[in-house]
N, C-alpha and C positions, 0 to 999 in steps of 0.2 A: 554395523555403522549405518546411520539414517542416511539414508536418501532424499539428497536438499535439492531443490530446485529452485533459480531466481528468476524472476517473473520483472520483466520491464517494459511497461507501456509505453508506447514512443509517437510522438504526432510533431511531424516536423523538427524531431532532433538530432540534422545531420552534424553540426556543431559542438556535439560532445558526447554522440551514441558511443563511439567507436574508442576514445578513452574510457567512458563509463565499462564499458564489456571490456577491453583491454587489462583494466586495473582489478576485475572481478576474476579474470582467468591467472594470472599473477599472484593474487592473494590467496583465492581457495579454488585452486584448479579441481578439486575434486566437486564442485557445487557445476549441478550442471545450468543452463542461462537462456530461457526463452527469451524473445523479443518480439510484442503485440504490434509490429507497427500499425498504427491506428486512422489509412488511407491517407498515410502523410504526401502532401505535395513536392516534398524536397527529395534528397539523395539519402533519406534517414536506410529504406530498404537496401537501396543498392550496396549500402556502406555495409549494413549489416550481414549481407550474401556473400559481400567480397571477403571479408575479414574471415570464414567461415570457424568461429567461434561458437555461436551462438545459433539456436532453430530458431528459424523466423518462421511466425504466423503473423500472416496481412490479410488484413481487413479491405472488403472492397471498398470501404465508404467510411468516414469520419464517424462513430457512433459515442466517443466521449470514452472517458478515461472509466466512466464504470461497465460499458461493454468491452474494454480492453483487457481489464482487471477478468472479469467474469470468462474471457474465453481464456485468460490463464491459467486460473483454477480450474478449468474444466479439465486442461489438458492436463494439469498435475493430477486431479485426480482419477483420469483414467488411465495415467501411468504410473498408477501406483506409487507418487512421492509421498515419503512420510514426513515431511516442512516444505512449507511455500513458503519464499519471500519477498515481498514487493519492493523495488530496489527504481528509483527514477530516476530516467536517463538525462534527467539535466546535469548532472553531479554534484546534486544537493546532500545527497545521503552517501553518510562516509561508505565504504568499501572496507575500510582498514577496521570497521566494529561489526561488520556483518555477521562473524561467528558468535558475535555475544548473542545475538539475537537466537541462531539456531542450536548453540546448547543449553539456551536456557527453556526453548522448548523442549529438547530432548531430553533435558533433566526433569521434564516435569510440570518444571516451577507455574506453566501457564497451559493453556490451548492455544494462547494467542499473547506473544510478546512485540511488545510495541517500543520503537530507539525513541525516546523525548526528549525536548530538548530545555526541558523544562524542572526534569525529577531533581538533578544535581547545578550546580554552575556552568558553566559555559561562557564561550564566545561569541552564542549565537544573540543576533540583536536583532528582533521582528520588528516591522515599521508600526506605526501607529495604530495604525488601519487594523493592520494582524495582532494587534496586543487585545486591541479593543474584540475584536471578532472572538481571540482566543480565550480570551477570559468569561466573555459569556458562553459561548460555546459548552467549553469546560465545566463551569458549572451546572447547565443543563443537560448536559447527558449525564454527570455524577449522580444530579439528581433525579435523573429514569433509572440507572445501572447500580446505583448504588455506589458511589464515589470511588475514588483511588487512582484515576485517571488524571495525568498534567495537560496529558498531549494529546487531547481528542482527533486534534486534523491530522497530525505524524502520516504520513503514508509507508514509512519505512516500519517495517509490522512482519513477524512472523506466526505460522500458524500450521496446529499439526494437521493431520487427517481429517480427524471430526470437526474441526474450525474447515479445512477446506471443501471439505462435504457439505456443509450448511452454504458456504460465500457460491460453490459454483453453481447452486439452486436459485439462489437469491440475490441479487447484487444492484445498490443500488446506479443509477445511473448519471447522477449528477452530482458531483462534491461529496462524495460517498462515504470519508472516510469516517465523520463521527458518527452517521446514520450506520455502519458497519457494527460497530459496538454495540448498538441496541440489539440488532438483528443476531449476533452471538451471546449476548445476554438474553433475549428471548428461549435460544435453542439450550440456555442452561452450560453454557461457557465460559471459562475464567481468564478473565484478561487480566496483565501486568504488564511493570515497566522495566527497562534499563536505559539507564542513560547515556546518550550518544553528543555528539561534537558536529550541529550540521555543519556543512559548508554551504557560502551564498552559489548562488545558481553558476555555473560554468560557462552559461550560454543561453540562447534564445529569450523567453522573456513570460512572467507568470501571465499563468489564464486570469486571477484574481487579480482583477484592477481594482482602487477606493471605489468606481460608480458602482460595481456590481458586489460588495462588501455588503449592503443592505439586503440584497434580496439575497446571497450566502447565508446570512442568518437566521433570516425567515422562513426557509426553504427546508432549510434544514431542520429546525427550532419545528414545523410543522410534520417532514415528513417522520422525523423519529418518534415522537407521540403517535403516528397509524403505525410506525412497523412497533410500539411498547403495549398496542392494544388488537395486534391482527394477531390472530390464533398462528400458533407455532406448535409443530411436532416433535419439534427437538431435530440433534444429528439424526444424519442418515447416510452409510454408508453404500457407496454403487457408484456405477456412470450416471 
């Protein structure tokens, strides 16, 4: 049986840490559940120590969801997990389809499966801002990676060994998640999708406001072009 590990980045989510990990040990008690608290200001830690679910790594200092992201993979992979899955403690990302995610890694079917919320129908309804974001997005990392992707920004993503050997070397640091997909398509990695059912956010409130929607695009739109032309040696497994 694989060895799952969920990985959730947390920066001031004392508002719905403690149901998000609550509804994960409920559903797949056998998945085990770090929490990156990310030098949050609130009770996000406290909440998480109390509850003692979950291992908590805290960060002395606020360093951004892709240093948060990055020391969860690290820890996966020198504990030998065979799937990482990044799961966000807003309770945006269902709980109740998280195993879709890890047997379709385990089946194979990917190195890195990603929940979208885009592939099938749904209820999900993104504002204007994130239709517009997503649609450009989308198209331009299809056309770095080679298409097939709905849901470039999805943060809900699983990923076996050699995807987690590649992300805990490399990871980027700001809005990370379409510039991720190039950097596994560099290392020679095959991404796919299944379709999930997000939920709106539970609690607190996005980092992605309309003002900084512009430079989201540009940011990223630039850093994926340097990670589609920096030399890559492929996976590598080790600490």
């Amino acid at each position: 049986m694989a060895r799952v590990l969920v990985i959730i980045p947390a920066y001031n989510e004392a508002e719905t840490i403690v149901q998000v990990i609550g509804k994960l040990h409920a559903r797949v008690p056998d998945y085990d559940v770090v929490v990156v608290d990310d030098g949050s200001t609130d009770a996000t830690a406290r909440l998480v120590a109390e509850q003692g679910i979950a291992k908590l790594l805290r960060l002395p200092f606020n360093v951004g969801i892709g240093g948060a992201m990055q020391t969860g993979y690290k820890y996966a992979l020198r504990r030998g997990y065979d799937i990482a899955i990044q799961c966000d403690a807003d309770g945006q990302h269902p709980v109740g389809e998280i195993t879709q995610l890890a047997d379709a890694v385990d089946a194979g079917k990917a190195d890195v499966i990603i929940g979208s919320r885009y592939v099938a129908d749904s209820d999900y309804t993104p504002s204007f801002t994130r239709r517009v974001g997503k649609s450009f997005l989308s198209r331009w990392i299809n056309l770095l990676v080679g298409g097939g992707i709905t849901d470039t920004t999805s943060g809900f993503r699983a990923m076996n060994r050699a995807a987690i050997a590649v992300v805990a070397r490399n990871y980027p640091e700001d809005y990370p998640e379409p510039e991720v997909l190039v950097i596994l398509h560099r290392a020679g990695l095959k991404t796919a999708e299944v379709p999930v059912n997000m939920l709106p956010r539970q609690g607190g409130a996005s980092s992605i406001r309309p003002g900084r929607a512009v430079y989201y695009m540009v940011k990223v739109t630039l850093a994926a072009c340097i990670h589609l032309f920096r030399p890559h040696n492929g996976p590598k497994q080790g600490g």
